[in-house]
N, C-alpha and C positions, 0 to 999 in steps of 0.2 A: 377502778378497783385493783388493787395489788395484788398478786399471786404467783405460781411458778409457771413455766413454763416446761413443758415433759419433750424429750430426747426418746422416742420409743424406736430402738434399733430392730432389726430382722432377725430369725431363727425358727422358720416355721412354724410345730405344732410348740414350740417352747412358748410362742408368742402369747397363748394361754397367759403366762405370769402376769403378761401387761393388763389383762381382762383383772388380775389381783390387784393388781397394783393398784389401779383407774378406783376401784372396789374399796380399797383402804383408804387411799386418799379423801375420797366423797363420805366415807364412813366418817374420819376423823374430819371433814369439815375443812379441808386445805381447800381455796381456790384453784381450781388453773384458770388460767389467761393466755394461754397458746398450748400447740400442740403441733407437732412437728414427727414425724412417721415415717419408716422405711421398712417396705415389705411386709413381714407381720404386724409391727409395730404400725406402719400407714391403715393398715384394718381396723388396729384396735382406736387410734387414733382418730378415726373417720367414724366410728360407730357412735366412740366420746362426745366427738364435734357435735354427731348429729341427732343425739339423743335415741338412736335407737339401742334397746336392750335384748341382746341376746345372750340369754347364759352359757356360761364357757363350756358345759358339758354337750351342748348342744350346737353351738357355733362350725365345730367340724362336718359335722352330717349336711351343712350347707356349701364346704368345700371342699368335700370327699370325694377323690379324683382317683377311679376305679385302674389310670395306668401308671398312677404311684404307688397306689399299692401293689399294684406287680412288680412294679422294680424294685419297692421295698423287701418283697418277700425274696426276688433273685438276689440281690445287695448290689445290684447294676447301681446304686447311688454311691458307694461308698467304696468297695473293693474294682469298680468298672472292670468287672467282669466280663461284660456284652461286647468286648472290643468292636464289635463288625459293627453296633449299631453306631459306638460314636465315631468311625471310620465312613459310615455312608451314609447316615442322616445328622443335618444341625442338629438337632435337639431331640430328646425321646418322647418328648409327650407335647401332646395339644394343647393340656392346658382347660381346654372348650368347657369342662364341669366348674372348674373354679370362675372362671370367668362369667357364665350363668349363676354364680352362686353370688355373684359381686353384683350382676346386675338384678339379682333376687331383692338383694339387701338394701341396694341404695334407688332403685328406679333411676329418674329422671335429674337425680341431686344433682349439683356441682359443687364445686370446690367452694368457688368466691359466696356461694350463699350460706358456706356454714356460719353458724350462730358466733362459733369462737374460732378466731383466727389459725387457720390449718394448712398447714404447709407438706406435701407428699413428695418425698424423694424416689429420685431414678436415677438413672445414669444413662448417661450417650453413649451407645454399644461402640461406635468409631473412635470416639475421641477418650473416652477416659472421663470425660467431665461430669461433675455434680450437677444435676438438675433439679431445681425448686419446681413443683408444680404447684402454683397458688388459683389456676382458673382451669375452668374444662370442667367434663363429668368424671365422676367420682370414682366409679365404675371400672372405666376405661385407665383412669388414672393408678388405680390400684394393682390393675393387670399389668401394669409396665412396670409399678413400685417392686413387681412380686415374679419378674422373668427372668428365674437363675438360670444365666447360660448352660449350655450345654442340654438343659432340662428342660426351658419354654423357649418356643420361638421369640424373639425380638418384638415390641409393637411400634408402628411407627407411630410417631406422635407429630405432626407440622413441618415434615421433612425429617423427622430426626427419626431414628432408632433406639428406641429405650431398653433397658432392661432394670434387673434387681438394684435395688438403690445401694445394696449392702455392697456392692464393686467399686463405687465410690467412697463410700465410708458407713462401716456396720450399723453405726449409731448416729443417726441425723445431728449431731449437735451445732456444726454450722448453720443447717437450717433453723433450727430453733433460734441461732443470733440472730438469724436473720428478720426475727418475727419483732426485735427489740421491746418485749413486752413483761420482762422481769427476769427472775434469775432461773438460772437453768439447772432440773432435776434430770439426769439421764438413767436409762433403762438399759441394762446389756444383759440381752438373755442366753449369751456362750455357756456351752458346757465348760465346766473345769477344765483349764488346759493337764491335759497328762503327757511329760516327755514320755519319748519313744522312740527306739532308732526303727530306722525305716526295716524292713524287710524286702523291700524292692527297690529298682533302679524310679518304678514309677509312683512308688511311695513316697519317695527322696524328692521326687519333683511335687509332688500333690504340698508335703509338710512346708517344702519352702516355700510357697506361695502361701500356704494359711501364716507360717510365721513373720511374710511381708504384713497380712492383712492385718494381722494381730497389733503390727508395732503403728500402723495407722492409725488402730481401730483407739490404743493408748494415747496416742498423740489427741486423737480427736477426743476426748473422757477428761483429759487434763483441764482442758476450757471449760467443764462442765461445774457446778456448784455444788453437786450431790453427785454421785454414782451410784444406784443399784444395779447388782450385780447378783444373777441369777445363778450364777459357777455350779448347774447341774453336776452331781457328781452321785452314781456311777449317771454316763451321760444319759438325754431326751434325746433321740435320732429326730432331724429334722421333721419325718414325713412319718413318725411313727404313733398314728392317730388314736392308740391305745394310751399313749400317754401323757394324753392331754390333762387329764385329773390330776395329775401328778406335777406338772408344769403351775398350774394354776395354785395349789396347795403350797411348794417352794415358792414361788411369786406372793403368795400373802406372809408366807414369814421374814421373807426379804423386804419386804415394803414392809411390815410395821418394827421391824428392827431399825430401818432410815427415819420413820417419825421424829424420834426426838433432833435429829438433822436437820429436817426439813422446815420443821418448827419454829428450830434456832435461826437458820436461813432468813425464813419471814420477820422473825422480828428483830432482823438488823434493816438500820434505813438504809432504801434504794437512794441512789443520785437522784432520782426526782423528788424522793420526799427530801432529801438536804436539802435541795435547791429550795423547795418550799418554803419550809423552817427558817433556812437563813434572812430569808424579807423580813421577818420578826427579831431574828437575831442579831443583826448587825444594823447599825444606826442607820437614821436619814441621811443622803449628804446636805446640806445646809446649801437651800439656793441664794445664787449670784445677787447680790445688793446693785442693780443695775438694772435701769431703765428697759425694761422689755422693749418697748417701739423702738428705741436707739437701734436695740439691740437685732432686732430683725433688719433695721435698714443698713445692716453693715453685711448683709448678705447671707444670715441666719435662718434654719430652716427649722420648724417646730416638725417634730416624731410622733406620730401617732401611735401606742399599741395597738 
C-alpha cells in the first residue's frame, strides 16, 4: 500500500499538534506507511503505531511531572534563574512521573512488534550521534527519545547514553528515510522564531546555540516532501500544560491547510509504481534466434527470478 510517511519532531506540550495532525489525516482518509518520532513527536508516533487512543486533553495528566511544574512556575527553564542547581546537580528533575506514565501507556510493548513501521529517535549523550531505535520496549525507548539535558538525567541504553532526540535533529527526517517506505510529510512544532537581541552575556550564548539548532533543524525540512509547520505565535512554553488545547487546536489548522499538499504528494507516481508501469510500457526484447542447448554448452547460466 502506498502512503506517507510522518517526520514528527520534539516540542513538549506543543507535541499536542501532532495528536492534530495524526487526527486530520485519518479523518481525510491519507495512509501512513511509517512513522518516525523524536521526543513528543516519538509519543505521538508510538500511540499512532500502536493503536492506542488517548485524547489530547487528556494525554498530559498521564505525564504531568509535579517538578516541571515547579520550574515552570520559577522560570528555572527558560531564564535559568537557579544558577546553583545547574552548578551542582546534572539535571533538575527525575523525570520518574513521566516515565511511569510511558510505562502506564505502553506496558510490555516493543518497538519491532509495532503494526506500522516506527522508528524512535535519540541521541548519544557523548558522541553527538543520531540514534534510530527500531527494537527494545517502547517505554524505555521513549524516556531516552524525551531526556533534555540539563532537565532529565541521561538513560543508558546497550552501553550508550541517550538523551533528547531533538540534539541531533529537531525533526526526525533522516529517520523517516530510513524507513524507505514513501514520501516524507514532516511535522515541526517550533514556536515562531522572534529576533531579539540578547539582554545578557548568557542569553547571547543560549540564542546562538538555538540559531546553530535551527539552521540544522532547515537543512534537515529541506529533504522532506511536505512540511508542517506549527510557528506558535504569541509562543506554547515547552512544559506549559495549560496549553495544551491550544497546541492541538493550531495543529488542526495547520494539518488541514497541508491537505491539498499532501493529496497532490500521493498522486504523483512513486519509483516503485514507475518501475511497475514501465513492464507494460516499454516493449519486449525479442529473444535470441538461437539454439538454447548450443547455447548453454558454451558456458551459459539460465537466471532464475
Amino acid at each position: 500500500m502506498e502512503g506517507i510517511v510522518l517526520a514528527l519532531g520534539g516540542g513538549g506540550v506543543r507535541g499536542g499538534a501532532h495528536t492534530a495532525v495524526l487526527d486530520v489525516l485519518t479523518e481525510a482518509q491519507i495512509p501512513i506507511v511509517g512513522l518516525a518520532g523524536s521526543s513528543a513527536g516519538a509519543l505521538a508516533a508510538a500511540l499512532y503505531a500502536f493503536g492506542i487512543q488517548v485524547r489530547h486533553n487528556e494525554l498530559s495528566e498521564w505525564l504531568k511531572d509535579p517538578e516541571l511544574e515547579r520550574l515552570q512556575k520559577t522560570g528555572a527553564l527558560h531564564q535559568v534563574t537557579r544558577l546553583v542547581d545547574f552548578v551542582r546537580r546534572p539535571y533538575l528533575a527525575e523525570g520518574a512521573r513521566i516515565r511511569q506514565g510511558y510505562r502506564a501507556l505502553f506496558g510490555e510493548r516493543r518497538i519491532e512488534d509495532s503494526p506500522i513501521p516506527l522508528v524512535i529517535q535519540a541521541c548519544d549523550f557523548n558522541t553527538g550521534e543520531l540514534v534510530m531505535l527500531r527494537a527494545g520496549p517502547v517505554s524505555e525507548a521513549l524516556a531516552a527519545s524525551s531526556a533534555v539535558p540539563s532537565i532529565f538525567p541521561p538513560v543508558p541504553w546497550h552501553g550508550r547514553l541517550l538523551v533528547d532526540g531533538d540534539v541531533a535533529e529537531k525533526v526526525p527526517v533522516t529517520a523517516a528515510k530510513a524507513l524507505q517506505a514513501g514520501p516524507i510529510v514532516a511535522v515541526d512544532v517550533s514556536n515562531r522564531v522572534v529576533p531579539a537581541e540578547p539582554k545578557s552575556a548568557l542569553e547571547a550564548a543560549l540564542q546562538a546555540g538555538e540559531a546553530s539548532r535551527r539552521r540544522l533543524l532547515s537543512m534537515a525540512l529541506a529533504q522532506a516532501d511536505v512540511v508542517i509547520s506549527l510557528a506558535a505565535d504569541p509562543p506554547i512554553e515547552t512544559f506549559d500544560y495549560t496549553k495544551a488545547d491550544l497546541a492541538y487546536q493550531l495543529g488542526r489548522q495547520r494539518a488541514e491547510e497541508a491537505l491539498p499538499r499532501i493529496r497532490q504528494l500521493l498522486a504523483r507516481p512513486t519509483p516503485a509504481s514507475k518501475a511497475w508501469w514501465s513492464r507494460f510500457a516499454q516493449p519486449k526484447p525479442q529473444a535470441a534466434k538461437t539454439n538454447p542447448v548450443a547455447g548453454q554448452a558454451k558456458g551459459q547460466k539460465q537466471h532464475h527470478p
